[in-house]
Residue frames as qw, qx, qy, qz and C-alpha x, y, z in Angstrom:
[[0.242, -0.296, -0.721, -0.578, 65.33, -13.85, -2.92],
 [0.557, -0.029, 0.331, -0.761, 62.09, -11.99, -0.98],
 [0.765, 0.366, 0.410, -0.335, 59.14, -13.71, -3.28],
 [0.090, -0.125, 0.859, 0.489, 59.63, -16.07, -6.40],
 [0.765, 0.208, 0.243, -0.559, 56.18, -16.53, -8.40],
 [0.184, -0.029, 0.952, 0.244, 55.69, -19.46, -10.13],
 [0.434, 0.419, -0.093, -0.792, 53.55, -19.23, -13.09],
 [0.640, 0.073, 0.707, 0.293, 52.50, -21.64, -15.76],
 [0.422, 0.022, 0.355, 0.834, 52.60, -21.45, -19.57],
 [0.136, 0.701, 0.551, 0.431, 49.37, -19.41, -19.78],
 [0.170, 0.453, -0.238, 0.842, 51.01, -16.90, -17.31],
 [0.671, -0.590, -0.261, -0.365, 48.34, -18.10, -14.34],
 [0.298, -0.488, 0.711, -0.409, 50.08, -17.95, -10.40],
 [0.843, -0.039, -0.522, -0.120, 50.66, -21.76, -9.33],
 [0.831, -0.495, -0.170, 0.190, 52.35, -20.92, -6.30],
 [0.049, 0.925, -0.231, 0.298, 55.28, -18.74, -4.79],
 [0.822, -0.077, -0.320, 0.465, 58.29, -19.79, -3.27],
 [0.080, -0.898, 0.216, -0.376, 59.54, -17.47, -0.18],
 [0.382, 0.262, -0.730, 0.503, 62.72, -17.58, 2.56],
 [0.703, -0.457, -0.543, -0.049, 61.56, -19.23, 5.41],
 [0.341, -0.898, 0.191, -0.203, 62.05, -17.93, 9.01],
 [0.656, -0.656, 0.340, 0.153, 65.07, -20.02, 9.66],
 [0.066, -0.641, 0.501, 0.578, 67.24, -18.95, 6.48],
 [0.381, 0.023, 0.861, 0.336, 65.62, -22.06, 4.11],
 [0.396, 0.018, -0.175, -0.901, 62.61, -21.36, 1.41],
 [0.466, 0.382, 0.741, -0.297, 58.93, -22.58, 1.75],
 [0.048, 0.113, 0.883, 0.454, 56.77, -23.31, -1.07],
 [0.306, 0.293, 0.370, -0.827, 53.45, -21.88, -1.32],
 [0.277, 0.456, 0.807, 0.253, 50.16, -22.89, -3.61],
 [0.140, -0.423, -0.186, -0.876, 48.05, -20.21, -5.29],
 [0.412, -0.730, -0.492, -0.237, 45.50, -20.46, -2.64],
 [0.182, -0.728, 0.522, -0.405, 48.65, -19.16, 0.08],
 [0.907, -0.358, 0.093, -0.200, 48.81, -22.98, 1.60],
 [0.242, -0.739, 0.626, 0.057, 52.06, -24.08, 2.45],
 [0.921, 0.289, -0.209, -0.154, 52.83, -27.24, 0.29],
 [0.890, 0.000, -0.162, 0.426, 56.67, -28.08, 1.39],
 [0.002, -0.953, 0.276, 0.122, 60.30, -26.37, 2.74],
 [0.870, 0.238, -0.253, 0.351, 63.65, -27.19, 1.58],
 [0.600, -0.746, 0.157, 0.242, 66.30, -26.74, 4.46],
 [0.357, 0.867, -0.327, -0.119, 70.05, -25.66, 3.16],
 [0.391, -0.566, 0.638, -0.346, 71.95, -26.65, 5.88],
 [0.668, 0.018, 0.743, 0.043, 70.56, -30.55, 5.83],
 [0.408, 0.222, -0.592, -0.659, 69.78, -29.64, 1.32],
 [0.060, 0.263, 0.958, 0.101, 66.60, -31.91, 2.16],
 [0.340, 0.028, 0.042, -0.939, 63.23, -31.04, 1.38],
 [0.012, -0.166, -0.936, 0.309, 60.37, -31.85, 3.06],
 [0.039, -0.441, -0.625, -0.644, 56.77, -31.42, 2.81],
 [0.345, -0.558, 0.218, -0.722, 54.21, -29.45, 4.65],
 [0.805, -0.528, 0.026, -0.269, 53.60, -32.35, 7.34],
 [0.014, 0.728, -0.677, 0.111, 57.79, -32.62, 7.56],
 [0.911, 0.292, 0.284, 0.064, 57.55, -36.05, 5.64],
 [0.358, -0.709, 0.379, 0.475, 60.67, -36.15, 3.59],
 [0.800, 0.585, -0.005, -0.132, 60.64, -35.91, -0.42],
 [0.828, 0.405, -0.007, 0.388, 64.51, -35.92, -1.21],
 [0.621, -0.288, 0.084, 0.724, 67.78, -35.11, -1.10],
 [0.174, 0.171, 0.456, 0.856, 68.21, -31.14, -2.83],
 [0.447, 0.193, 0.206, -0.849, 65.66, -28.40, -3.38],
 [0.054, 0.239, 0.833, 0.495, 62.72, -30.15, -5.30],
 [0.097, 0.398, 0.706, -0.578, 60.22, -28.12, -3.63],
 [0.431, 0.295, -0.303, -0.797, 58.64, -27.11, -7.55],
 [0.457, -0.155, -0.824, -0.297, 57.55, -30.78, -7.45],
 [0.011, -0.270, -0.786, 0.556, 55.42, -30.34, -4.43],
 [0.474, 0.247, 0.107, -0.838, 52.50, -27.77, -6.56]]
């Protein structure tokens, strides 16, 4: 997976989900601001100040 958008239901960008430089994906907002990454390797994901939300990707509950 290059780029994932993430849309809501009125078809408006809410944010983009790309592979991160060290093989995991980051989380993006429409504005381009980095909101969270989820790591494979440890399956934790963390937000953008590498605070820890959970166990697993959840990184669509971070927009």
């Amino acid at each position: 997976m290059a780029t994932q958008e993430l849309k809501d239901a009125n078809g408006r960008l809410i944010g983009t989900i790309r592979n991160g430089s060290n093989g995991g994906l980051e989380i993006f907002d429409e504005s381009g601001w980095l909101k969270g990454t989820y790591d494979p390797q440890s399956d934790q994901t963390k937000d953008s100040s590498e605070r820890l939300v959970g166990t697993g990707n959840l990184l669509t509950t971070l927009l």
